[in-house]
PDB file of the backbone (N, CA, C, O) and the ligand in Angstrom, with CONECT records:
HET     ZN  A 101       1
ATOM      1  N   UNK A   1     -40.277  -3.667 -17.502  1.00  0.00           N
ATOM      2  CA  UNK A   1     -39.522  -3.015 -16.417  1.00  0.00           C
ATOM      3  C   UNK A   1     -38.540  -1.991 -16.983  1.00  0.00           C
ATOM      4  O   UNK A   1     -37.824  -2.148 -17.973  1.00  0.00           O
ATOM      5  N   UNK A   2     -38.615  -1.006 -16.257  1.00  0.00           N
ATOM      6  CA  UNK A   2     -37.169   0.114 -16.852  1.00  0.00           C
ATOM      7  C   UNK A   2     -35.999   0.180 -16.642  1.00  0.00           C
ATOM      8  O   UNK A   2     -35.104   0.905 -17.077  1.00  0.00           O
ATOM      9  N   UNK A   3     -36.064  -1.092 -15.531  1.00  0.00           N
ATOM     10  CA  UNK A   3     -34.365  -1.111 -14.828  1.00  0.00           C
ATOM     11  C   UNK A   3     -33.613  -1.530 -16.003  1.00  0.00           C
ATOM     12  O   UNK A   3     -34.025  -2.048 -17.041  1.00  0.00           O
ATOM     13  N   UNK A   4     -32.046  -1.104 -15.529  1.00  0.00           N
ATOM     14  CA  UNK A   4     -31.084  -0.835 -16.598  1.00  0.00           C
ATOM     15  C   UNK A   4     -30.786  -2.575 -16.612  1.00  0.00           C
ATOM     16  O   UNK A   4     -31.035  -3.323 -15.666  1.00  0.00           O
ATOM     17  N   UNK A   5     -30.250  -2.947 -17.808  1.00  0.00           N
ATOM     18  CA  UNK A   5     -29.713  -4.502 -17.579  1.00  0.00           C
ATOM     19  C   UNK A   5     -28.481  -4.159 -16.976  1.00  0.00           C
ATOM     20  O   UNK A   5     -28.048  -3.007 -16.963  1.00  0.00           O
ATOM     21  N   UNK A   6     -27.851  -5.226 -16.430  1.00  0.00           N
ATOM     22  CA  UNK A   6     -26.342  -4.912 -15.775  1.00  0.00           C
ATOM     23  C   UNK A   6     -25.880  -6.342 -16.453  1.00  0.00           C
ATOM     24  O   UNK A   6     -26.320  -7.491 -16.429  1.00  0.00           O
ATOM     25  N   UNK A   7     -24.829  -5.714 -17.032  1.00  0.00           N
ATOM     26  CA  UNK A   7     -23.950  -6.947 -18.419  1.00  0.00           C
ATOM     27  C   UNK A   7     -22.947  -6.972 -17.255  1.00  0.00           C
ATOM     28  O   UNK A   7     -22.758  -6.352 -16.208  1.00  0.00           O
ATOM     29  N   UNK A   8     -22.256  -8.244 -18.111  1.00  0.00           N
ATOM     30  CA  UNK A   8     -20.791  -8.499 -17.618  1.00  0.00           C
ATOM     31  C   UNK A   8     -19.367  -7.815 -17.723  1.00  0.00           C
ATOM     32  O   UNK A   8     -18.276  -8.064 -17.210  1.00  0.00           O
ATOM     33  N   UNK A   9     -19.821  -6.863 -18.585  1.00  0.00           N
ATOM     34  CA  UNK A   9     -18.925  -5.918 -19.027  1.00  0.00           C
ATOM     35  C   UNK A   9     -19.153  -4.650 -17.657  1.00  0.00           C
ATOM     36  O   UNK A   9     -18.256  -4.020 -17.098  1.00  0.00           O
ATOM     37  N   UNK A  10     -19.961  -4.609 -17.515  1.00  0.00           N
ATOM     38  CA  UNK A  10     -20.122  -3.459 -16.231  1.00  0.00           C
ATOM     39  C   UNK A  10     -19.432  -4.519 -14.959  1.00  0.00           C
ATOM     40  O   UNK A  10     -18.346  -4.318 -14.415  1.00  0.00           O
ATOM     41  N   UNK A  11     -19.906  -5.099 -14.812  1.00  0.00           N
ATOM     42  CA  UNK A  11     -19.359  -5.904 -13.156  1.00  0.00           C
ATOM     43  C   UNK A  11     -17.403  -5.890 -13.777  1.00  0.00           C
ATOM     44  O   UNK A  11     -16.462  -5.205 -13.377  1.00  0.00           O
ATOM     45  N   UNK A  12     -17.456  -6.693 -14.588  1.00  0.00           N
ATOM     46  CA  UNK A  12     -16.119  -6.708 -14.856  1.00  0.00           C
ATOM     47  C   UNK A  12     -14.998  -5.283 -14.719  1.00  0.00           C
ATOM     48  O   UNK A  12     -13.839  -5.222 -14.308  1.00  0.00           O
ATOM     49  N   UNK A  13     -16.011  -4.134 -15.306  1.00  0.00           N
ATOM     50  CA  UNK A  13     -15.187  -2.721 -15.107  1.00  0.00           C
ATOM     51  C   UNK A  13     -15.508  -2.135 -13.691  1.00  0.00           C
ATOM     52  O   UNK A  13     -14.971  -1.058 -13.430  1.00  0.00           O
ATOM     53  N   UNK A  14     -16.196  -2.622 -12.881  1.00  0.00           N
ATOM     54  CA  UNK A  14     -16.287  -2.259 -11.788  1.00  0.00           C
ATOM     55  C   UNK A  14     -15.395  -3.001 -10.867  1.00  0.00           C
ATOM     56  O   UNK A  14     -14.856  -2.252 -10.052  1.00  0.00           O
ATOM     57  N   UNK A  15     -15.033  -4.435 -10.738  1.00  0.00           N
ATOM     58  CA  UNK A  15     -14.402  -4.773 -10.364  1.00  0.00           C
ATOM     59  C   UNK A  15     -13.162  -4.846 -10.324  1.00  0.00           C
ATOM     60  O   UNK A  15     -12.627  -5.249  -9.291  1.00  0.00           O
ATOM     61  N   UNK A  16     -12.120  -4.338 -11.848  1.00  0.00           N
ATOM     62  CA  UNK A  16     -10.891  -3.999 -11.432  1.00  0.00           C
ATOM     63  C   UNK A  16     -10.367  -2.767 -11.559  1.00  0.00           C
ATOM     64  O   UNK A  16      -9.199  -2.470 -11.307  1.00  0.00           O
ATOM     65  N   UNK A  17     -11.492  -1.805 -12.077  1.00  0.00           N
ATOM     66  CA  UNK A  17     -10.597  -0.764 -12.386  1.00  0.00           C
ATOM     67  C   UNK A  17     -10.498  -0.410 -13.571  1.00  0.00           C
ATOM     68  O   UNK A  17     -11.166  -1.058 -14.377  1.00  0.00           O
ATOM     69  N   UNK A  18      -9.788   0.534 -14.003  1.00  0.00           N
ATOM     70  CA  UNK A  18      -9.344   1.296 -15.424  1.00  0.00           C
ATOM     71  C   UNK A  18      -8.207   0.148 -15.779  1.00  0.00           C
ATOM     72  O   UNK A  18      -8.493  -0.417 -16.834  1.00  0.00           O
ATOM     73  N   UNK A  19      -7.219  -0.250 -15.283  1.00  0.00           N
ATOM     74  CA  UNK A  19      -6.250  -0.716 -15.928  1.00  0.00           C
ATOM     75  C   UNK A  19      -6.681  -2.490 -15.865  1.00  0.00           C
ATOM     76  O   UNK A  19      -6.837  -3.113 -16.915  1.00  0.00           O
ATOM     77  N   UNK A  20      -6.777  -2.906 -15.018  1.00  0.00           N
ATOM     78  CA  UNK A  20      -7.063  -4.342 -15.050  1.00  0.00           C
ATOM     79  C   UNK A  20      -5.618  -5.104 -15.630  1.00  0.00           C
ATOM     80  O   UNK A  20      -5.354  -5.767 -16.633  1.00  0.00           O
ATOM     81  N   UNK A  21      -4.957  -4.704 -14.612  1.00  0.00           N
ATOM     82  CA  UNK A  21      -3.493  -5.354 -14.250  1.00  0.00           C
ATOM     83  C   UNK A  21      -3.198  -6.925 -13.981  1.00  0.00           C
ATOM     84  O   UNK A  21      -3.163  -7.179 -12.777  1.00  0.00           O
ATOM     85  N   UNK A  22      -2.995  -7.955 -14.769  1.00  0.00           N
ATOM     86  CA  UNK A  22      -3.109  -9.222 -13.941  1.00  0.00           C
ATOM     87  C   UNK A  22      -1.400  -9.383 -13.972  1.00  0.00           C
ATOM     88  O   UNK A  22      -0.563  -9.016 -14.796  1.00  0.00           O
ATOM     89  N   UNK A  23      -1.267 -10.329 -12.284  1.00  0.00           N
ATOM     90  CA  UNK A  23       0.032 -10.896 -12.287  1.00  0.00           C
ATOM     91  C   UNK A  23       0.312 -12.279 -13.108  1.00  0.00           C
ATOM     92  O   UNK A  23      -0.441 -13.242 -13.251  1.00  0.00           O
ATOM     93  N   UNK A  24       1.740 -12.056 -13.640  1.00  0.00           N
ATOM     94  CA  UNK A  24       2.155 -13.025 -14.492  1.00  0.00           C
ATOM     95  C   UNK A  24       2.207 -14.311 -13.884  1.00  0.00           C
ATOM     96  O   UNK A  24       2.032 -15.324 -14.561  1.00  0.00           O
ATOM     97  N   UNK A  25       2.483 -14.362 -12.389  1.00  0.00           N
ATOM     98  CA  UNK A  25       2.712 -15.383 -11.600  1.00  0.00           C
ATOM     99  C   UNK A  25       1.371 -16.150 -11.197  1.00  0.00           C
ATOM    100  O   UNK A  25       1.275 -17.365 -11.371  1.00  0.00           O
ATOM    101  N   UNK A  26       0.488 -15.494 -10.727  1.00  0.00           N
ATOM    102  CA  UNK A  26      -0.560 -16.311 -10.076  1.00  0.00           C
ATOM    103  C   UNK A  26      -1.740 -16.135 -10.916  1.00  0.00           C
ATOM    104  O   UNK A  26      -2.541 -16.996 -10.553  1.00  0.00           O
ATOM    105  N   UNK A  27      -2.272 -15.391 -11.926  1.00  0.00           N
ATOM    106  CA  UNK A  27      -2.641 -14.723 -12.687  1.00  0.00           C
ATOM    107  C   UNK A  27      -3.929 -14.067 -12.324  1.00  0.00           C
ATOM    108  O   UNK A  27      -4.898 -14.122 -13.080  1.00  0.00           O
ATOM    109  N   UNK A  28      -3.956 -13.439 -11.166  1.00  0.00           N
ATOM    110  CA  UNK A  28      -5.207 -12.900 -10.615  1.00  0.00           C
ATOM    111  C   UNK A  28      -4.827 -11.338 -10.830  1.00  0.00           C
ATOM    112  O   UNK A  28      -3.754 -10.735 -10.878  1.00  0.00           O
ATOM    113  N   UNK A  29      -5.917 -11.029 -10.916  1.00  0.00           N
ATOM    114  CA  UNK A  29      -6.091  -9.134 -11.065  1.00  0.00           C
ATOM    115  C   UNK A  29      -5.424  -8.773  -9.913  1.00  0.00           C
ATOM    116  O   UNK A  29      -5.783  -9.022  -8.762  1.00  0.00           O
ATOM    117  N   UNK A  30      -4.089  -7.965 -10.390  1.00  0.00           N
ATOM    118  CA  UNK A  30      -3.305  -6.816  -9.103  1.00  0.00           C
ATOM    119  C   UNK A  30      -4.213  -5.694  -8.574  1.00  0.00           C
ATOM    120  O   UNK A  30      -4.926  -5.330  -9.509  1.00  0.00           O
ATOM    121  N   UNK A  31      -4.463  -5.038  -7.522  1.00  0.00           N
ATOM    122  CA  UNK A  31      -5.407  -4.369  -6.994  1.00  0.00           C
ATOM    123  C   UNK A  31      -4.051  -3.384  -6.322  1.00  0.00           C
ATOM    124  O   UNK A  31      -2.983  -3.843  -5.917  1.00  0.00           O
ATOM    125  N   UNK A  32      -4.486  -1.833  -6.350  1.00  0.00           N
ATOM    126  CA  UNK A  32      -3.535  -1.117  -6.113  1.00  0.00           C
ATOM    127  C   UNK A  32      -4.362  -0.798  -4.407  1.00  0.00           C
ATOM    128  O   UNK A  32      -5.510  -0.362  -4.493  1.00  0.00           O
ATOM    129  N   UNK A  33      -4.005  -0.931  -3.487  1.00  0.00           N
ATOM    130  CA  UNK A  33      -4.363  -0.511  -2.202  1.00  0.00           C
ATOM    131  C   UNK A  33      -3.462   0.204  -1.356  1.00  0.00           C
ATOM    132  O   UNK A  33      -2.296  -0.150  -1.176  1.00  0.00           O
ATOM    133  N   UNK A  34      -4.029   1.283  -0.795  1.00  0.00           N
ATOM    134  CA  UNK A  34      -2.969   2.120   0.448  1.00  0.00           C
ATOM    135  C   UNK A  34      -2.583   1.772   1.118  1.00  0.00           C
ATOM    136  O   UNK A  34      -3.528   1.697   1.903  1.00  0.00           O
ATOM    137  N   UNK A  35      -1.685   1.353   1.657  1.00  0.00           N
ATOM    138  CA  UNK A  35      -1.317   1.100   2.965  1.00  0.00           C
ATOM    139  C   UNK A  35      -0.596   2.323   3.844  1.00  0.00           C
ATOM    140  O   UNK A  35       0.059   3.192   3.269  1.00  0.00           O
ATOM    141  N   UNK A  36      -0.762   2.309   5.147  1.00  0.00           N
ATOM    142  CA  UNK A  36       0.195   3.119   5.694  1.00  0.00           C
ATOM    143  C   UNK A  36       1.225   2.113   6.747  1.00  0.00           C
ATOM    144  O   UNK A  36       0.954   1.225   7.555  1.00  0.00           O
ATOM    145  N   UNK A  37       2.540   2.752   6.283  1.00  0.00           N
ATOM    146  CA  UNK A  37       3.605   2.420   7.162  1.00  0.00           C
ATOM    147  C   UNK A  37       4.442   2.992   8.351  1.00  0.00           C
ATOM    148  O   UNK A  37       5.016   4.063   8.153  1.00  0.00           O
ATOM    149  N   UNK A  38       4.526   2.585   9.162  1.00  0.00           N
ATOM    150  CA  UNK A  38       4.914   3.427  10.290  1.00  0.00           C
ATOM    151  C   UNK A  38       6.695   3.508  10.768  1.00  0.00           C
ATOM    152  O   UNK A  38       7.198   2.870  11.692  1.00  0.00           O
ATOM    153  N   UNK A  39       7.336   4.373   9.942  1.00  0.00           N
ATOM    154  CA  UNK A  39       8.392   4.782   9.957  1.00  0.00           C
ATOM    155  C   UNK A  39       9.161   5.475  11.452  1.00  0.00           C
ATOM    156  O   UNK A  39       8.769   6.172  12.388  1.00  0.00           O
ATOM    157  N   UNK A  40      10.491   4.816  11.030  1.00  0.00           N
ATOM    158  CA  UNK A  40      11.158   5.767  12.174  1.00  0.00           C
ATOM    159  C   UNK A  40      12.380   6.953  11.679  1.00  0.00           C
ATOM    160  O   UNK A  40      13.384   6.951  10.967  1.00  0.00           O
ATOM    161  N   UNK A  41      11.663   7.882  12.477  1.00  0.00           N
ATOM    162  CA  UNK A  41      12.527   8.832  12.234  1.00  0.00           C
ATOM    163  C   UNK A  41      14.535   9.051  13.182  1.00  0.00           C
ATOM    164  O   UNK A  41      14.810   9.532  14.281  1.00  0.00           O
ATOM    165  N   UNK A  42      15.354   8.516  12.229  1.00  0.00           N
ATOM    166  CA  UNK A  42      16.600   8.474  13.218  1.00  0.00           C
ATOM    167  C   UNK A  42      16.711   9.842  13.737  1.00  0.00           C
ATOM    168  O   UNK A  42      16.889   9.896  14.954  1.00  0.00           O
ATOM    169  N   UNK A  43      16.648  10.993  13.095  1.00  0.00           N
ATOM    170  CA  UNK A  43      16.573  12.588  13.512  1.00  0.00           C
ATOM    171  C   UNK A  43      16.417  13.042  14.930  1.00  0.00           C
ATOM    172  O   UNK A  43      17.324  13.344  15.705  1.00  0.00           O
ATOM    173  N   UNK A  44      15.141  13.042  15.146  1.00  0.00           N
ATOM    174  CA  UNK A  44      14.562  13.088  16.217  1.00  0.00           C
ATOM    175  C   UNK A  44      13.750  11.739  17.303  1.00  0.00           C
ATOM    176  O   UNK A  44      13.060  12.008  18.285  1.00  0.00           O
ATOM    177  N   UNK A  45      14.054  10.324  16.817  1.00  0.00           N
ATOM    178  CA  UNK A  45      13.814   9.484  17.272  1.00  0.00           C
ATOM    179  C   UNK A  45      12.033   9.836  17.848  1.00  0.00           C
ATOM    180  O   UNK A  45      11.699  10.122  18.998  1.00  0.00           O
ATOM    181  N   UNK A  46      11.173   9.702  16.692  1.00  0.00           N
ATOM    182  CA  UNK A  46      10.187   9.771  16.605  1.00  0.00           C
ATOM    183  C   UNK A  46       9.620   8.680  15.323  1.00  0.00           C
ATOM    184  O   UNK A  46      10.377   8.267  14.444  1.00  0.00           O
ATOM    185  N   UNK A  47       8.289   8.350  15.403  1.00  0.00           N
ATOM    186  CA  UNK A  47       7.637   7.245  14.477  1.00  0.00           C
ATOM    187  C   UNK A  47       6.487   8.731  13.708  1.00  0.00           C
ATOM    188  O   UNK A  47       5.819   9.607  14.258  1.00  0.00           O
ATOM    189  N   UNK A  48       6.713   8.420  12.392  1.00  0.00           N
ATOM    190  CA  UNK A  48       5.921   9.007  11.541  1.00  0.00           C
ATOM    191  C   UNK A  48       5.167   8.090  10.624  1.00  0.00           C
ATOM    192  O   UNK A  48       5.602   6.962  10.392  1.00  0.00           O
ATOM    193  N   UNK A  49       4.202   8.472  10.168  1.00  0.00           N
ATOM    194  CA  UNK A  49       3.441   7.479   9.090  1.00  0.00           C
ATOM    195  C   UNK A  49       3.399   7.602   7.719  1.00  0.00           C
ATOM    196  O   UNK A  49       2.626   8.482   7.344  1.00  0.00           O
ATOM    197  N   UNK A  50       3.804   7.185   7.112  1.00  0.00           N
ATOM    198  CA  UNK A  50       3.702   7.077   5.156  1.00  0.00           C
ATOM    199  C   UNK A  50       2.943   6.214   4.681  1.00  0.00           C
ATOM    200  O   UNK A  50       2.877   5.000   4.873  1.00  0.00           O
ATOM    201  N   UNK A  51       2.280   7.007   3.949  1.00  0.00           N
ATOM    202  CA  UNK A  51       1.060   6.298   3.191  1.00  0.00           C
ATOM    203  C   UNK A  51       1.947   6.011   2.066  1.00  0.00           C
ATOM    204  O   UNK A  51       2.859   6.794   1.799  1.00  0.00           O
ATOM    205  N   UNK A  52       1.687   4.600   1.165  1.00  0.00           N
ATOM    206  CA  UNK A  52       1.958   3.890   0.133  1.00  0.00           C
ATOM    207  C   UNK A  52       1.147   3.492  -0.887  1.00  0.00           C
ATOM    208  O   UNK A  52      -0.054   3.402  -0.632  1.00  0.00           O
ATOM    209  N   UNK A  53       1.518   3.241  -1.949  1.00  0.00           N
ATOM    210  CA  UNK A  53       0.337   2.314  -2.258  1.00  0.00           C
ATOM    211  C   UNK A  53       1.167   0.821  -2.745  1.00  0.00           C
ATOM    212  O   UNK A  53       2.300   0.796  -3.226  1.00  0.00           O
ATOM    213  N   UNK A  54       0.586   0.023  -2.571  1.00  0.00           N
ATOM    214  CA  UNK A  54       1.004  -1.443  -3.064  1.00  0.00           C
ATOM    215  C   UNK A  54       0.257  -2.150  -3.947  1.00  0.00           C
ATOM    216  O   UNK A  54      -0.944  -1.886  -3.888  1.00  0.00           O
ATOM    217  N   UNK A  55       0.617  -3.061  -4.842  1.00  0.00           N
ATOM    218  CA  UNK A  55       0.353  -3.786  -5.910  1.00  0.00           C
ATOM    219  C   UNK A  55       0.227  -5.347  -5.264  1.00  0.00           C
ATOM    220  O   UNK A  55       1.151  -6.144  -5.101  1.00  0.00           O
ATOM    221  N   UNK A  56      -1.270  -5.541  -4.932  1.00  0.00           N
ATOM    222  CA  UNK A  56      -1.330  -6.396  -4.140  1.00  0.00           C
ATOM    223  C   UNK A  56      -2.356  -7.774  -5.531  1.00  0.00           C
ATOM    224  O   UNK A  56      -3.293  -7.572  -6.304  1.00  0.00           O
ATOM    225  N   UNK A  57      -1.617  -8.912  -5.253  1.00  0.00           N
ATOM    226  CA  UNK A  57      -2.353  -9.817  -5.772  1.00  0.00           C
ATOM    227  C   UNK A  57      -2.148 -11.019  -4.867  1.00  0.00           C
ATOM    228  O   UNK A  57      -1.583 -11.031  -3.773  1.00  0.00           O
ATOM    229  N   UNK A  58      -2.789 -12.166  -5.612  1.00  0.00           N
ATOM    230  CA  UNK A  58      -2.510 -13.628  -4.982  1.00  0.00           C
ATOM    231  C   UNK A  58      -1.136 -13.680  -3.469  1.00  0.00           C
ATOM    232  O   UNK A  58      -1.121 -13.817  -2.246  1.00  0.00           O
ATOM    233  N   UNK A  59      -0.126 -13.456  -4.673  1.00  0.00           N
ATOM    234  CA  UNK A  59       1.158 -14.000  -4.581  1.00  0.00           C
ATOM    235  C   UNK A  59       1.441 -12.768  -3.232  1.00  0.00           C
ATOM    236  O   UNK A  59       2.653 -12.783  -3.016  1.00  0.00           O
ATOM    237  N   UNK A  60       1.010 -12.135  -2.650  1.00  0.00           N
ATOM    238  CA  UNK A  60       1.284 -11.246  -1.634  1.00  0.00           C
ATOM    239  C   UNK A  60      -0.023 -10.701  -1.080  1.00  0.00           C
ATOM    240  O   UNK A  60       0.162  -9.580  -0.605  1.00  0.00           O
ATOM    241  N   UNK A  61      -1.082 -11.050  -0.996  1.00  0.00           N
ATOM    242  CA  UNK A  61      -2.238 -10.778  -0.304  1.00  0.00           C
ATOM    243  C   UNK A  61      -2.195 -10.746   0.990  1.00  0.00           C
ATOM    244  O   UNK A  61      -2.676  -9.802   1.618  1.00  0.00           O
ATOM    245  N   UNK A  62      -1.580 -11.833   1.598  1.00  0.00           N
ATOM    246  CA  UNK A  62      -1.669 -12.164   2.733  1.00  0.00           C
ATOM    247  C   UNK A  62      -1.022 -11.256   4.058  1.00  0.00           C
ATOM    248  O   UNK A  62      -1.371 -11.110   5.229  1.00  0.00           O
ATOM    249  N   UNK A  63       0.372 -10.610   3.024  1.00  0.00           N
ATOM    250  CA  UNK A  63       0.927  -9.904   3.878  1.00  0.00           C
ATOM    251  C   UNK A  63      -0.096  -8.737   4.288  1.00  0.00           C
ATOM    252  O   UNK A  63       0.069  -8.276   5.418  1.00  0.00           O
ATOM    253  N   UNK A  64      -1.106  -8.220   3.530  1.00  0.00           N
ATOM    254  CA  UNK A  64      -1.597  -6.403   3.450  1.00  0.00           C
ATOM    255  C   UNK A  64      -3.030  -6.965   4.307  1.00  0.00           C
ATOM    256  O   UNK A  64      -3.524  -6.375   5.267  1.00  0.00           O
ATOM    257  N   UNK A  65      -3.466  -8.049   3.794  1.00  0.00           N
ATOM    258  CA  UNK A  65      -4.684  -8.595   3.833  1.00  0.00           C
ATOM    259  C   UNK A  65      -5.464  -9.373   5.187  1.00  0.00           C
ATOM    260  O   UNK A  65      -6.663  -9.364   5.468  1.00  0.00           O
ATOM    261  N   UNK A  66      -4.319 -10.041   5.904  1.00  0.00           N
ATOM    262  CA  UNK A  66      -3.874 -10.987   6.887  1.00  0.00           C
ATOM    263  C   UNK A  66      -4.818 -12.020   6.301  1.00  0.00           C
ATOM    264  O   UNK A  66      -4.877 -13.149   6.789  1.00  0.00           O
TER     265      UNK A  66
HETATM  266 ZN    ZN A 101       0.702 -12.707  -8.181  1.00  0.00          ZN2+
END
């Protein structure tokens, strides 16, 4: 067969990324994800949106994740 083998080294770099960040606390891979937040503006008493990014693991999943 000509198909490529797929090692563990490929799934592994596919799955976290270039940096492969783990938290000290729970020790699962941090995953950087966007969130947007919906701000208020006191100025003009209007809601604007800001995109973020967050450092989401174990220990705070739940909040981004539900
Ligand atoms: Zn954690």
């Amino acid at each position: 067969m000509g198909k490529k083998k797929r090692t563990f080294a490929d799934k592994v770099a596919k799955g976290t990324g270039p940096r492969g960040e783990v938290c000290p606390k729970c020790q699962a891979v941090i995953r950087n994800i966007k969130v947007v937040r919906a701000q208020r503006s006191e100025q003009n008493d209007s809601w604007r949106f800001v995109e973020a990014v967050e450092k989401v693991c174990k220990c705070n999943e739940k909040e981004f994740l539900g």
